[in-house]
MMTF fields as JSON, N, C-alpha, C and O atoms, coordinates in Angstrom:
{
  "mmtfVersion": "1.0.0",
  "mmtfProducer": "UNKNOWN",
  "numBonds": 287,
  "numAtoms": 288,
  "numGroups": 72,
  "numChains": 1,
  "numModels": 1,
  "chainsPerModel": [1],
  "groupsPerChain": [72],
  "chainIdList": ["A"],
  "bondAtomList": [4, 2, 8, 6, 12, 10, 16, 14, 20, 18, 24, 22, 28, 26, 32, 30, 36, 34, 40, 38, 44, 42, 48, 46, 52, 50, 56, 54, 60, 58, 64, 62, 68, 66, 72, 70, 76, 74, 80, 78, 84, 82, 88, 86, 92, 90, 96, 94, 100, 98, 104, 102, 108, 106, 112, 110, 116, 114, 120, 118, 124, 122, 128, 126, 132, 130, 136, 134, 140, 138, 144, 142, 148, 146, 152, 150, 156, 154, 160, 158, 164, 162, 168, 166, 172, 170, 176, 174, 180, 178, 184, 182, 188, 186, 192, 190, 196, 194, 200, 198, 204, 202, 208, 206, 212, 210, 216, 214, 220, 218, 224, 222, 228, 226, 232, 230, 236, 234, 240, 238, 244, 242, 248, 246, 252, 250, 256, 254, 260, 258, 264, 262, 268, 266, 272, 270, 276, 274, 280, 278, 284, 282],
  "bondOrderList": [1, 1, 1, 1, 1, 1, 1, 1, 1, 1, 1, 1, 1, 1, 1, 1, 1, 1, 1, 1, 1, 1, 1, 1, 1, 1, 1, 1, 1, 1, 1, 1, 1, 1, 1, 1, 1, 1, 1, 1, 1, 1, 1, 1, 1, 1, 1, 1, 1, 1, 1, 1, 1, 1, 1, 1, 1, 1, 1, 1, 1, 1, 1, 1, 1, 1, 1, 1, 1, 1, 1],
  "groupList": [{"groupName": "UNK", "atomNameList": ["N", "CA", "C", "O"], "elementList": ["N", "C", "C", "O"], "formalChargeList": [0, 0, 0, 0], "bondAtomList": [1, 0, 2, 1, 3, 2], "bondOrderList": [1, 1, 2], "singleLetterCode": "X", "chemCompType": "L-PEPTIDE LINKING"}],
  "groupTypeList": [0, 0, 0, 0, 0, 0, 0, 0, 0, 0, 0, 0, 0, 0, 0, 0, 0, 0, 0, 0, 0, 0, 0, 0, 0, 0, 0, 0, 0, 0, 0, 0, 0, 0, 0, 0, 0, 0, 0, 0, 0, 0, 0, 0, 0, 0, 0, 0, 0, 0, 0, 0, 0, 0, 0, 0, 0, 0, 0, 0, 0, 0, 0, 0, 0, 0, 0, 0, 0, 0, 0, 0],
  "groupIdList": [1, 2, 3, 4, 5, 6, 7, 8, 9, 10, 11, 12, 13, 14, 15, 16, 17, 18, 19, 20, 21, 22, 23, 24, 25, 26, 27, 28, 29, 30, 31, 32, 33, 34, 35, 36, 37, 38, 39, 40, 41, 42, 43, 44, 45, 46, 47, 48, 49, 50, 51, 52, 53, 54, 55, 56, 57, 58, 59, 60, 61, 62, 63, 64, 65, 66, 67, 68, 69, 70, 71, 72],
  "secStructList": [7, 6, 6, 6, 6, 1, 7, 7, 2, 2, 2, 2, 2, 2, 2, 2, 1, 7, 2, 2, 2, 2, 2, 1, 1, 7, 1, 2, 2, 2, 2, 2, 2, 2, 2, 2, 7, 1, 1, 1, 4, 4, 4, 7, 7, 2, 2, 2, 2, 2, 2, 2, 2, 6, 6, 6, 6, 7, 7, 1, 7, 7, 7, 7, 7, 2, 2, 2, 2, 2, 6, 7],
  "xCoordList": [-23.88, -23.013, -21.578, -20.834, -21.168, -19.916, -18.674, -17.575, -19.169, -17.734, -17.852, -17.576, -18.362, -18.474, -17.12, -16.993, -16.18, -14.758, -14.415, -13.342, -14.969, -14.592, -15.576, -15.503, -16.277, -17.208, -16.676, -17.077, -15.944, -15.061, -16.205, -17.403, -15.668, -16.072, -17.03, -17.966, -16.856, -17.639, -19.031, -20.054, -19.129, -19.874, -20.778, -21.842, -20.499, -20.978, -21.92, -23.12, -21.35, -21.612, -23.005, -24.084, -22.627, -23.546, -25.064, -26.144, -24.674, -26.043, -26.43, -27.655, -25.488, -26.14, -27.099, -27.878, -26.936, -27.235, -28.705, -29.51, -28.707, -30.031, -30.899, -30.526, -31.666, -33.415, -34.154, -34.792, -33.816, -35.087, -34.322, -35.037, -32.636, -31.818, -32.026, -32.456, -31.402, -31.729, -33.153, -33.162, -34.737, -35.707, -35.423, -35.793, -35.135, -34.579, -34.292, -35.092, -33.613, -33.047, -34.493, -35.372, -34.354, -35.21, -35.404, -35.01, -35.899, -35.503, -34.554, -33.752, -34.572, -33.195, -32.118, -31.168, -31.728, -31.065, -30.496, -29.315, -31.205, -30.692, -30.037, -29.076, -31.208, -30.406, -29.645, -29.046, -28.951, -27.345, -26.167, -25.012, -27.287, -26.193, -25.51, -24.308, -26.618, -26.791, -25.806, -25.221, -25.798, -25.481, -24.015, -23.279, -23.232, -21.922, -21.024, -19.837, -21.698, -21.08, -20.063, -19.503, -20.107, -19.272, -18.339, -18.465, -16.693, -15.23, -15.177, -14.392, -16.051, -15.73, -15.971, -16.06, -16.024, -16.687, -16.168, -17.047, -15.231, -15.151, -16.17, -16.435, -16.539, -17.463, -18.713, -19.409, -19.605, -20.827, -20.622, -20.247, -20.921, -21.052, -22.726, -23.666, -22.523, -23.965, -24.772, -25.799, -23.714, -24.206, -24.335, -24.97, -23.893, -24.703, -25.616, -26.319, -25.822, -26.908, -27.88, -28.991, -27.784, -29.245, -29.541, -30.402, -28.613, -28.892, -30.036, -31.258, -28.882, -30.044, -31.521, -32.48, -31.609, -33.016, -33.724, -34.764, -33.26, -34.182, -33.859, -34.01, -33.432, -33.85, -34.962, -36.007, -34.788, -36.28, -37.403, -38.234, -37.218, -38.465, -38.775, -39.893, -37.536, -38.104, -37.537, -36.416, -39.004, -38.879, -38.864, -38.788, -38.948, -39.453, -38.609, -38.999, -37.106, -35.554, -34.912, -35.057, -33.86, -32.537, -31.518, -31.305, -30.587, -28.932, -28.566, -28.885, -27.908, -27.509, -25.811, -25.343, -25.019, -23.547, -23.015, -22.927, -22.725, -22.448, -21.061, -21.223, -19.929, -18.814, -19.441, -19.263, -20.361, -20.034, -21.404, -21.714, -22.088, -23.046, -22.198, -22.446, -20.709, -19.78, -19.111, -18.268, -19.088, -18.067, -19.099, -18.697, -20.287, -21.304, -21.171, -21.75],
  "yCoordList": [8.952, 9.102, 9.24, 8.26, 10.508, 10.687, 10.403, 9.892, 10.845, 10.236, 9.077, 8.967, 7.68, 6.401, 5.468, 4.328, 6.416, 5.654, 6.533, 6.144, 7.359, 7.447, 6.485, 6.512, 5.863, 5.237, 4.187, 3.259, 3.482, 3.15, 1.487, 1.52, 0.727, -0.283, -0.324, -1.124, 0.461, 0.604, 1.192, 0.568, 2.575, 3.261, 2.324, 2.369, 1.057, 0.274, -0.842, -1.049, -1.337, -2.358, -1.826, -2.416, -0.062, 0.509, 0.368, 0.051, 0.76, 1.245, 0.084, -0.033, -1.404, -2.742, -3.428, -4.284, -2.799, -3.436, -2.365, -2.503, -1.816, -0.222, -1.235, -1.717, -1.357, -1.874, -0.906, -1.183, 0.317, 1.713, 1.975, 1.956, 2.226, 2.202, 1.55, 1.816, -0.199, -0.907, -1.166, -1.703, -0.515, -0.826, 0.438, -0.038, 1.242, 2.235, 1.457, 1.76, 0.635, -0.002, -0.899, -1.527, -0.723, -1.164, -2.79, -2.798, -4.113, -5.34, -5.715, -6.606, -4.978, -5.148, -4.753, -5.383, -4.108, -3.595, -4.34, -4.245, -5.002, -5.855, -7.545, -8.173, -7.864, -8.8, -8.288, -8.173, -7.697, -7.014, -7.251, -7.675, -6.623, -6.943, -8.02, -8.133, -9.109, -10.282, -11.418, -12.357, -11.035, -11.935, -11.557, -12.544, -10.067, -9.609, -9.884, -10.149, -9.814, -9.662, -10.822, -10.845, -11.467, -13.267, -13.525, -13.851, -13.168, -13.14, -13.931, -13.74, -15.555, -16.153, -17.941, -18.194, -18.819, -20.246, -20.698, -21.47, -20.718, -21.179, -20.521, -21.25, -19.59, -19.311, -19.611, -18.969, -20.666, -21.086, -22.494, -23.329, -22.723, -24.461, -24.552, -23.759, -25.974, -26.861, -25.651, -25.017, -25.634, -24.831, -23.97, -23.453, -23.332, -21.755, -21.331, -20.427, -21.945, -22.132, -22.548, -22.207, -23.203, -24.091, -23.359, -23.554, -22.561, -21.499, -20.433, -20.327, -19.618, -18.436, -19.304, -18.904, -20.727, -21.167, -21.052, -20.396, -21.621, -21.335, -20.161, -20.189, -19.176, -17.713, -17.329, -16.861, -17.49, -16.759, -17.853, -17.801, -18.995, -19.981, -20.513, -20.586, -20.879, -21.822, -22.865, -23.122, -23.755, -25.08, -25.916, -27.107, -25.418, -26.511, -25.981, -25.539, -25.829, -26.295, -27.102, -27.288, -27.749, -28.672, -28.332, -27.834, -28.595, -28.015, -29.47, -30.036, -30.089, -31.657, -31.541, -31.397, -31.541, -31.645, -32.803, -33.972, -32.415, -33.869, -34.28, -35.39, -33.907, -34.523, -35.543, -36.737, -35.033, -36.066, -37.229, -38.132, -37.142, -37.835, -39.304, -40.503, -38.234, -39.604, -40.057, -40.791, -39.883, -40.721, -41.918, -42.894, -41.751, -42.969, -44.313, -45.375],
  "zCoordList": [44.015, 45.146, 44.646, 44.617, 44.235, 43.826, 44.847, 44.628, 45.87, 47.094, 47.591, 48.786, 46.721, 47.513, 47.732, 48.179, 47.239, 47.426, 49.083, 49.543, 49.784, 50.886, 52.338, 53.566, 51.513, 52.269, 53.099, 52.398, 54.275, 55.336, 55.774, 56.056, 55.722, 56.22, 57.175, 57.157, 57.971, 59.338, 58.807, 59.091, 57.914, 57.232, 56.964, 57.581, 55.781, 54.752, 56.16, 55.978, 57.213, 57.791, 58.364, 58.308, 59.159, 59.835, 59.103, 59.6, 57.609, 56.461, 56.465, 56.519, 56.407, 56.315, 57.052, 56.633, 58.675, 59.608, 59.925, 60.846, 59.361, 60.143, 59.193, 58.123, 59.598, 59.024, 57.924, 56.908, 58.526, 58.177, 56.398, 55.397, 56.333, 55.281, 54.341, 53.219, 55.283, 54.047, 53.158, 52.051, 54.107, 53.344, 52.178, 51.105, 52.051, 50.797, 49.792, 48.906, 49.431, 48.261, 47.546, 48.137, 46.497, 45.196, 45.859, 47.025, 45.409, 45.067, 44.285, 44.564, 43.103, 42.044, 42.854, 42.388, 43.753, 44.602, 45.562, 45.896, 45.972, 46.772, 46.445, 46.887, 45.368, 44.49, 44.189, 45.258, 43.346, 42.981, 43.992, 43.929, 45.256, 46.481, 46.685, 46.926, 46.542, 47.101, 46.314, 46.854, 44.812, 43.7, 43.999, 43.993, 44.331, 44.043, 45.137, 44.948, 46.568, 47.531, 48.302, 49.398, 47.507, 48.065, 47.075, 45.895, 48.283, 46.975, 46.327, 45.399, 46.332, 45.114, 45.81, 47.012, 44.845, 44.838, 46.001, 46.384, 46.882, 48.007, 49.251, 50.207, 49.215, 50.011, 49.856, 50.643, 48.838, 48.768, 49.052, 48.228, 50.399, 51.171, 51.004, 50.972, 50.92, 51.619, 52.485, 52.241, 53.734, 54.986, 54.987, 55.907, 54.097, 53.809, 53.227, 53.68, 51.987, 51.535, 52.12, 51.713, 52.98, 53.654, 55.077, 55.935, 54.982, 56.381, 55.571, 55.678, 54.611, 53.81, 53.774, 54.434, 52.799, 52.79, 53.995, 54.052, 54.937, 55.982, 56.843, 58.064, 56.216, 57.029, 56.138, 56.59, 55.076, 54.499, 54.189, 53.283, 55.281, 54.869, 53.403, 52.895, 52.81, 51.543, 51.976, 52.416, 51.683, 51.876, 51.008, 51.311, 49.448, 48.508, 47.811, 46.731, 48.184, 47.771, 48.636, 49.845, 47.483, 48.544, 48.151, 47.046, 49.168, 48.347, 48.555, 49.601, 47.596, 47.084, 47.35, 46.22, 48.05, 47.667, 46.755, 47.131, 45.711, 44.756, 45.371, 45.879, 45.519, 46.384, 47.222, 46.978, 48.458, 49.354, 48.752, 49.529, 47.504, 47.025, 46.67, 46.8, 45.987, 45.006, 45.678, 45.163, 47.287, 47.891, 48.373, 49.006, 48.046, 48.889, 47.754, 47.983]
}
């Protein structure tokens, strides 16, 4: 995709959100997505993590916050 620098927010959200699109992409593909797409360590909480777990039904993980472990 040589013109993906004209590709517009709206573009990117649309391809994100279509079902039929995103089944196009590989698995490696989407992990890639998945691993790159979050600006950085303040955006991985407890609560987000434990939301993703239970959107895709894993149950036999925990997310542990050690902060609020060391204030007990």
């Amino acid at each position: 995709m040589e013109n993906y620098h004209k590709i517009t927010r709206d573009d990117f959200m649309k391809f994100f959100r279509d079902n039929e699109k995103l089944n196009e992409l590989y698995a490696d593909d989407r992990v890639e997505v998945f691993r790159t797409i979050l600006v950085g360590s303040s955006d991985f909480t407890k609560n987000l993590l434990d939301e993703i777990l239970s959107d895709y039904c894993v149950s036999n993980l925990e997310v542990i916050d050690l902060d609020n472990e060391k204030r007990k």
